[in-house]
C-alpha positions as CSV (number, residue, x, y, z in Angstrom):
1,X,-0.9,23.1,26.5
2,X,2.2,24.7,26.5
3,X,5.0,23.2,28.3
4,X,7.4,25.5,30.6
5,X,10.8,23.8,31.6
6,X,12.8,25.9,34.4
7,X,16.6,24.6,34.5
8,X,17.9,24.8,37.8
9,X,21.4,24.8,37.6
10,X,23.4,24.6,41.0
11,X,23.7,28.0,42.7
12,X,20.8,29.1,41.6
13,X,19.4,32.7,42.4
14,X,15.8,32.1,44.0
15,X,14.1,35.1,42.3
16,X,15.0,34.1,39.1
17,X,14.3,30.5,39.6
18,X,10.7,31.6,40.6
19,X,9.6,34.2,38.4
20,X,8.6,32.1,35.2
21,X,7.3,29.6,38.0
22,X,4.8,32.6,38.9
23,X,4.4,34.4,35.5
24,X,3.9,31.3,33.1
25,X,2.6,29.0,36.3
26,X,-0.7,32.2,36.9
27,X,-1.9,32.6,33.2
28,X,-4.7,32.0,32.5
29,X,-6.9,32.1,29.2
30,X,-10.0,33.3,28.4
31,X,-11.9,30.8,28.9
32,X,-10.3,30.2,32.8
33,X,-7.6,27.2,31.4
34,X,-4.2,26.9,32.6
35,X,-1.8,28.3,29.4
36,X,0.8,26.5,30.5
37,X,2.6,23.4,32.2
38,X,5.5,24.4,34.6
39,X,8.3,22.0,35.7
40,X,11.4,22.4,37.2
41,X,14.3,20.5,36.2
42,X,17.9,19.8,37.4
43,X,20.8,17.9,36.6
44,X,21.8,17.0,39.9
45,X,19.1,15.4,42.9
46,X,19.8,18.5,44.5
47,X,20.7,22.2,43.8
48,X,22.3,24.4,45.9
49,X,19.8,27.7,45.7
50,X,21.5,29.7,48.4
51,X,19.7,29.9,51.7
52,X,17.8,26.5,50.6
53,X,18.5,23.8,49.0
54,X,16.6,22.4,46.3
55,X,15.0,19.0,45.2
56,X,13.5,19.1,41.6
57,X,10.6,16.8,40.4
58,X,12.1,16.4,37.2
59,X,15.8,15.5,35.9
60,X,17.0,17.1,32.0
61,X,14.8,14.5,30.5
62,X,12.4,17.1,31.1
63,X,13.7,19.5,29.1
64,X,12.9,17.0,25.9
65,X,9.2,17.5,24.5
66,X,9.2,21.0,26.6
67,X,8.3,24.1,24.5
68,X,10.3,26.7,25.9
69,X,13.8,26.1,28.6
70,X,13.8,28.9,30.8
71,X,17.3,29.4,32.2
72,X,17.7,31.4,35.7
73,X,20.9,33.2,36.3
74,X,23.4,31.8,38.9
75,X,25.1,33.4,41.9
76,X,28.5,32.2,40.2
77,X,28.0,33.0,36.4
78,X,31.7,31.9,35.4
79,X,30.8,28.1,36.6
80,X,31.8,25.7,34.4
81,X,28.4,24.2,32.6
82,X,28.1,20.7,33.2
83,X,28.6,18.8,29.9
84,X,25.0,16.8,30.5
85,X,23.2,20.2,31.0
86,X,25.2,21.7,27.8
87,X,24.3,18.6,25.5
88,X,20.6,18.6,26.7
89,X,20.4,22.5,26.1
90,X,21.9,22.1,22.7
91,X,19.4,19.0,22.2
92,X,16.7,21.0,22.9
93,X,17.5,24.2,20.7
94,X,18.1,21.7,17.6
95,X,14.6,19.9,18.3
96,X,13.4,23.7,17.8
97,X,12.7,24.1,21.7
98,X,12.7,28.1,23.0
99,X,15.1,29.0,24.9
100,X,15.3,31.9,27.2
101,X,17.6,33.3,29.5
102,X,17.3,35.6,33.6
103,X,19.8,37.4,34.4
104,X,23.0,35.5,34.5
105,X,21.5,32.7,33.3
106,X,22.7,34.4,30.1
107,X,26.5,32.8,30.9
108,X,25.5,29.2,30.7
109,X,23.5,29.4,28.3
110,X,26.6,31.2,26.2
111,X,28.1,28.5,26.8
112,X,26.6,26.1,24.9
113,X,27.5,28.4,22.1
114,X,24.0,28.6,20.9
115,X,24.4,32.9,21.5
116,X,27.3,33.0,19.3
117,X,26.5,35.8,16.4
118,X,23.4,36.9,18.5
119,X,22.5,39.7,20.0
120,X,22.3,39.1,24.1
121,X,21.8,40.9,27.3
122,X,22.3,40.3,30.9
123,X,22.5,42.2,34.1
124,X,24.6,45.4,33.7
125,X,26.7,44.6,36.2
126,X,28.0,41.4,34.5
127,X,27.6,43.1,30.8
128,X,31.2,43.3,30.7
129,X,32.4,40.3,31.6
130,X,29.9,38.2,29.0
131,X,31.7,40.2,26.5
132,X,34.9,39.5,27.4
133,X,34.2,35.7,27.7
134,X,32.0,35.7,24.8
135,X,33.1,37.6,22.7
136,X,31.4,35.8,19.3
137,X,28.0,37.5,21.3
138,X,27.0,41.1,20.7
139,X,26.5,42.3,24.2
140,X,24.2,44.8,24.4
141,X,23.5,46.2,28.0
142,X,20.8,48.9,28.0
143,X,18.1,46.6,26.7
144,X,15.8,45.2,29.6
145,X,15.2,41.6,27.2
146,X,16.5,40.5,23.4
147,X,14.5,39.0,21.2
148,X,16.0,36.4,18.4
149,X,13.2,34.4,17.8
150,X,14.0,31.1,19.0
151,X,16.7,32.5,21.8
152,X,16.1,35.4,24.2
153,X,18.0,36.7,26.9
154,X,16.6,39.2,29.9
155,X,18.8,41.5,32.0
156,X,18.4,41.4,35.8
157,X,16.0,40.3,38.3
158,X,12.7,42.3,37.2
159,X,13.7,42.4,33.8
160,X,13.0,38.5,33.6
161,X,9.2,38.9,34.7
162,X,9.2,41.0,31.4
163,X,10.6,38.8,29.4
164,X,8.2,36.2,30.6
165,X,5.2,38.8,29.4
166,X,6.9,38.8,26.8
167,X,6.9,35.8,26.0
168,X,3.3,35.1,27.1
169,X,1.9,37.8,24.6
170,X,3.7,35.9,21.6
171,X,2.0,32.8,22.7
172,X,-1.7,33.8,23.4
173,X,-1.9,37.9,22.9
174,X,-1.9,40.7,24.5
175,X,-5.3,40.1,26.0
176,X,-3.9,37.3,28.2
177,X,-0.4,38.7,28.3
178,X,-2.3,41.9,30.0
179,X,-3.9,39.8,32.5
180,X,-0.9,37.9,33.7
181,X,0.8,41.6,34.1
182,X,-2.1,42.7,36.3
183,X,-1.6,39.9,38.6
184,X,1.7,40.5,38.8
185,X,0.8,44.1,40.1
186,X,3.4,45.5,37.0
187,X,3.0,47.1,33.7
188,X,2.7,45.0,30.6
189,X,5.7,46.9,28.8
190,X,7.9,49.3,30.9
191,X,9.0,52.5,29.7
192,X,12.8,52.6,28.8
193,X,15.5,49.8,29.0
194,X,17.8,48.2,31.4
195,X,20.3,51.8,30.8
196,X,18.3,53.8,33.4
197,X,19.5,51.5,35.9
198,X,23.1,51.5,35.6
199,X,25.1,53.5,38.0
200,X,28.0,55.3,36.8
201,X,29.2,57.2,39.7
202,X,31.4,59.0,37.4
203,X,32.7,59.0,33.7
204,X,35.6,56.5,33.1
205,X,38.3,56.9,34.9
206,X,42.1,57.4,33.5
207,X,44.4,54.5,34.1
208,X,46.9,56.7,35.4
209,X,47.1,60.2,37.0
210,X,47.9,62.7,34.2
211,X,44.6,63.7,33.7
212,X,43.0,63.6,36.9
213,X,43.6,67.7,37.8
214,X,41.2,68.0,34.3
215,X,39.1,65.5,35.3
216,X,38.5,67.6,38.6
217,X,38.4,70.8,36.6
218,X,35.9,69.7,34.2
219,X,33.5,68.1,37.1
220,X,33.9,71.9,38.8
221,X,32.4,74.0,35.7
222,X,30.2,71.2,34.1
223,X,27.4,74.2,33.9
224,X,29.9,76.5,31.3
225,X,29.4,76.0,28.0
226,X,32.9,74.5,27.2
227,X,34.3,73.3,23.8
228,X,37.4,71.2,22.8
229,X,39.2,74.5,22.5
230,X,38.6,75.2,26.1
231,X,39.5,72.4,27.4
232,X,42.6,72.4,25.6
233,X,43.7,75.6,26.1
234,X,43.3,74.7,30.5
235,X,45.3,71.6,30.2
236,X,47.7,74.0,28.0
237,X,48.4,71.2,25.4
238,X,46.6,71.5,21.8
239,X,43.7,69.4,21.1
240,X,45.0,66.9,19.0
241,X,47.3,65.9,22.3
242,X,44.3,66.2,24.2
243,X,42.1,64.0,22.2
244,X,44.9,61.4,22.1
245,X,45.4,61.6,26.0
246,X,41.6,61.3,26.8
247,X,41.6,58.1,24.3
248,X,44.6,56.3,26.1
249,X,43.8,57.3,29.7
250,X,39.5,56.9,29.6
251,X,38.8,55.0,26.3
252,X,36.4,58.4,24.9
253,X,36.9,61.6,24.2
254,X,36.8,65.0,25.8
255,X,33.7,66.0,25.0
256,X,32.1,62.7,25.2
257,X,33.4,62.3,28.7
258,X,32.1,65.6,29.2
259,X,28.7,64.4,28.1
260,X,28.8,61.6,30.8
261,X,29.5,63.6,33.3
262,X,26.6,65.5,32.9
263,X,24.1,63.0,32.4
264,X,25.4,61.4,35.6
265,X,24.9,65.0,37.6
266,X,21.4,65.8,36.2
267,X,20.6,61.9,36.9
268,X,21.6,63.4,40.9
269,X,19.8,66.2,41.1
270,X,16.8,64.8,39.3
271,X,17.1,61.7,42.4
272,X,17.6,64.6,45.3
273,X,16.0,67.6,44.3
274,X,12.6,69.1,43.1
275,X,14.2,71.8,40.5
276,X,12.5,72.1,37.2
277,X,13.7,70.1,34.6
278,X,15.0,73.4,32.9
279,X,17.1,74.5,35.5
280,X,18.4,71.5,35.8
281,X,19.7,71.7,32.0
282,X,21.5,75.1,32.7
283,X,22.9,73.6,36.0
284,X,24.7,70.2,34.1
285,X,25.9,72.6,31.2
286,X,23.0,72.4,28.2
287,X,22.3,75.4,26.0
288,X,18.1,74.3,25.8
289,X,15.9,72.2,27.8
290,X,15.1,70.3,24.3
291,X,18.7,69.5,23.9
292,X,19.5,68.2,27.7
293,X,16.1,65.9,27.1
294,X,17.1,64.6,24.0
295,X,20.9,63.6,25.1
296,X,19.3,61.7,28.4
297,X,16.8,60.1,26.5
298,X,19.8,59.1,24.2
299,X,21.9,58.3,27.6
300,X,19.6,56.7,29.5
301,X,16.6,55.4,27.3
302,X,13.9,57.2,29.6
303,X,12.7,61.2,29.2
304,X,14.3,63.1,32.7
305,X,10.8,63.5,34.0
306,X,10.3,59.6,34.3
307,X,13.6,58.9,35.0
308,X,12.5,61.2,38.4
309,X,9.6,59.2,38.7
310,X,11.5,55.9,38.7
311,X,14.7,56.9,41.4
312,X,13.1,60.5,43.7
């Protein structure tokens, strides 16, 4: 049977902690066997997990002899790791143990430097700051889980019960993998990545106040069909200036901002109103429908249509 250790590390964030507990702890195979042996595992007698606190059955010796370390994300991701939780993490990995990360579980487990030259993911929120700490991991936030084989990482919250399915299909199939979806009431791959979830209010905003009466002007007449010349010629500078002030003030350009910014508005109206997917095009400032669908597909990793679906 295949062996399931859960690392709870102090501070723990409950959903995390029991989703593999659920997902791995429910499957079943098709002959009505358990596919797996859960335990939970701490460093400390007890863990702080928020409104509880925790006694686990089993110290990091039970992390030795498992087959896969599940790592739950923490309310404090920046906590230093405890040098007997890193050692028995990097212990495990060199025995050949998976290892897979929830949420901002993905920080300790950076830690250990086992990510370093990987591909990773976390919760969007906290994409930013993993890359700034890490910065030996390639961060990529619009993915709901990574695969690297013997190291995974999951974004936030739900995106670790699909990790777990993940995970379960590898191990016994789809067949089995389906089943544990069903009684977990969710689909057994979700349309779309962790992008569609992240809230950008607005497009960057400038560092200082030059370009804020732009900003303001381009938000107004996001619907005209405005080039680089355009713009230019309303801020009355030429565009070479204006590309190089839109780079030090907001980090993109003019018409990439301008991009944003209409994703962002059609991602509104899509959440508050019933208009047809066409008008809503024409409204954010897109020549064709085909051409709006394709950019917030790009943008957002989901069609306009189920993005409506998801947030209506």
């Amino acid at each position: 049977m295949h062996t399931v250790a859960v690392l709870a590390l102090d501070q723990v964030i409950p959903f995390d902690l029991s989703t593999p507990l659920e997902a791995f702890g429910r499957t079943r195979l098709p002959d009505g066997r358990p596919g797996y042996q859960v335990r939970v595992c701490a460093g400390t007698p007890e863990v702080d997990a928020g409104s509880f606190t925790l006694k686990a059955p089993w110290g990091l010796d039970g992390l030795a002899g498992a087959d896969t370390v599940i790592v739950p994300g923490t309310a404090d991701p920046t906590a230093p790791l405890p040098p007997a939780v890193r050692d028995a993490l990097r212990a495990a990995a060199a025995d050949g143990t998976r290892i897979a990360s929830i949420c901002s579980g993905t920080f300790p487990l950076a830690a250990t430097g086992l990510l370093d030259g990987l591909r990773a993911t976390t919760h969007w929120v906290a994409a930013d700051l993993l890359a700034e700490l890490y910065p030996a991991i390639e961060v990529d936030p619009a993915v709901l889980y990574v695969d690297n084989g013997a190291l995974l990482t999951s974004a936030g919250a739900a995106a670790g019960l699909d990790l777990c399915l993940h995970m379960i299909r590898r191990d016994y199939g789809s067949a089995v993998a389906a089943d544990a979806a069903r009684l977990s009431v969710v689909p057994l791959e979700r349309q779309g990545g962790q992008a569609q979830f992240i809230v950008n209010d607005r497009p960057p905003t400038p560092r200082g106040a030059a370009l804020e009466p732009l900003l303001v002007w381009l938000r107004e007449n996001l619907a005209r069909d405005l080039t680089l010349a355009d713009i230019a010629a309303h801020a009355g500078t030429s565009t070479r200036t204006l590309i190089r002030h839109f780079r030090e003030q907001t980090g993109t350009t003019p018409l990439q901002w301008l991009h944003r910014a209409r994703i962002r508005q059609a991602q509104h109206l899509l959440e508050t109103t019933g208009h047809p997917v066409e008008r809503i095009a024409t409204q954010v400032g897109f020549a064709s429908p085909t051409t709006f669908r394709d950019r917030f597909r790009r943008t957002t990793g989901v069609s306009p249509q189920a993005y409506r679906r998801s947030f209506s």
